[in-house]
C-alpha angles and dihedrals in degrees: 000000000000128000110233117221089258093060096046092050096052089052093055094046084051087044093053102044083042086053102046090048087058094048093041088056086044096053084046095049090053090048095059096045092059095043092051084045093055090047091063098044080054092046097048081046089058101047076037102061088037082061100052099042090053094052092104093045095043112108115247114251119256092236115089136234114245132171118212098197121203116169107310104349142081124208104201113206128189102200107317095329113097108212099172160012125219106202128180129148140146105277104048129085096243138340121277148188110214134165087049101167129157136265086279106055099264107144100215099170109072115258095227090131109036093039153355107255112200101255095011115156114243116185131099089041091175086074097080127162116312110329143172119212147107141241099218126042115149096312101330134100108217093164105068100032112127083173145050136278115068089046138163094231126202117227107164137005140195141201141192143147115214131222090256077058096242122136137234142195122193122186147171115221129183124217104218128190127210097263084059089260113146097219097173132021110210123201108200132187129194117187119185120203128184116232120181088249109045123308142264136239123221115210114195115176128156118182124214123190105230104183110033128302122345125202123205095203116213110275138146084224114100159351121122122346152169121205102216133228100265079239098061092047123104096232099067106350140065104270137115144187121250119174133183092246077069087253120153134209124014086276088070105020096056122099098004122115110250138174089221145352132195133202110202133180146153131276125171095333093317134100118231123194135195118190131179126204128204103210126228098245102051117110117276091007131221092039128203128257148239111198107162119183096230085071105272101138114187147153115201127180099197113050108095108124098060094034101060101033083055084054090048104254117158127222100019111179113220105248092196087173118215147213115201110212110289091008111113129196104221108215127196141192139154115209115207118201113185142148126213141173114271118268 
């Protein structure tokens, strides 16, 4: 049997309209997933958002703070549920809390220090825990150290539960330079309060220069910072970037000044949330921030330069902020950790 011209050419012109139906119902198909998906991104902003603006306004859990101290660590429980550990010590860069996890049990900050995780990521070792520090003092990098010297040293600590039950930890740092100067005296205060869904974290500082000025140099490097559980990043896990200007995802949430960003994300049919808020009275609020899709979550005040060049802004001044000898900047954030049912 042969198959004349005319018959070839009539199954190719079927072929081809066949063809172009199915990629025409592929291409709206698309369309609607990813308006739908949208949708719901707009949808968790906006609960998001309701969260964080009623903070102030959310009743305290019934279950108290408490600190269980050994050497130079704290474990912070809220109720039975431990949610953190405060480390210093001699021998390490800066103070940290690290293991912070919610009421449930869900590590989000990653376990690089405590413990080796099968699969873990492992670059970047400076990013430990939750931290508070900067690249560029003077001429010390205090950011990226794994080492001493230069060094955030510890020299006192407090503790105390109030009668609301909520904990606090009050400590002196020096800020120590490589030639064993303390440029910067830090007072710090971490107070720790109970919510129904999960807690906040206080975060009180306040920087004094101790030996002459002290420039904080423009540098995307700092300033306080949480290195994220690999399963709460953007790049191969479940997380995603929320900010107050109503941006989505590290690409447009990076280098802008916001009030607050979360970074949410799913674990076992919940969603778990870490936000961090830049308070009205830190320095150069609202400050700009690193969000960085392998898991580095930061706000940094004085980063300008670098922020908003790599955004392609033209004519950015350097800010290259300084301290006078016995001035001091005063920085605040609250840090809210919670878990909620999928929306």
């Amino acid at each position: 049997m042969t198959v004349n011209k005319g018959d070839k050419k009539g199954f190719f012109k079927r072929f081809s309209f066949d063809l172009l139906i199915i990629i025409a119902a592929v291409m709206t198909l698309a369309i609607i997933l990813h308006v739908n998906s949208e949708k719901k991104y707009d949808k968790l902003f906006l609960d998001i958002q309701n969260r964080i603006e009623m903070l102030p306004k959310r009743n305290i859990s019934k279950k108290p703070v408490r600190f269980q101290e050994s050497g130079s660590e704290i474990e912070v429980y809220i109720g039975d549920s431990l949610v953190g550990r405060y480390l210093w010590g001699d021998d390490l860069p800066k103070p940290i809390l690290y293991d912070v996890m919610t009421l449930s049990g869900s590590r989000v900050t990653r376990g690089l220090l405590s413990e080796k995780i099968k699969g873990e990521t492992t670059e970047h070792p400076h990013h430990t825990g939750m931290f508070f520090t900067y690249g560029r003092v003077n001429g010390e990098n205090f950011w990226a150290n794994t080492t001493t010297p230069p060094q955030i040293k510890q020299v006192s600590l407090q503790t105390n539960i109030d009668v609301q039950g909520e904990g606090h930890i009050s400590v002196v740092l020096h800020w120590i330079s490589t030639e064993g100067k303390v440029l910067l005296v830090e007072k710090r205060e971490m107070s720790f309060f109970p919510l129904e869904d999960g807690f906040v974290i206080d975060l009180s500082i306040d920087l004094s220069s101790q030996s002459g000025k002290v420039v904080f140099y423009d540098t995307k490097e700092g300033m306080f910072a949480i290195r994220m559980a690999d399963w709460l990043a953007e790049n191969g896990g479940t997380g995603r970037y929320f900010s107050s200007n109503g941006d989505q995802t590290e690409k447009h949430v990076w280098g802008k000044r916001a009030e607050w960003v979360c970074l949410e994300g799913k674990r076992e049919n919940k969603r778990v949330g870490v936000a961090i808020i830049n308070q009205a009275d830190s320095v150069n609020y609202p400050a700009y921030w690193h969000t960085r899709a392998y898991g580095l979550f930061a706000v940094n005040p004085f980063g300008q330069f670098d922020y908003e060049t790599t955004r392609g802004i033209s004519g950015v001044k350097q800010l290259n902020y300084t301290l006078e000898s016995d001035q001091s900047a005063h920085f605040g954030f609250r840090v809210y950790v919670y878990e909620a049912t999928r929306l």
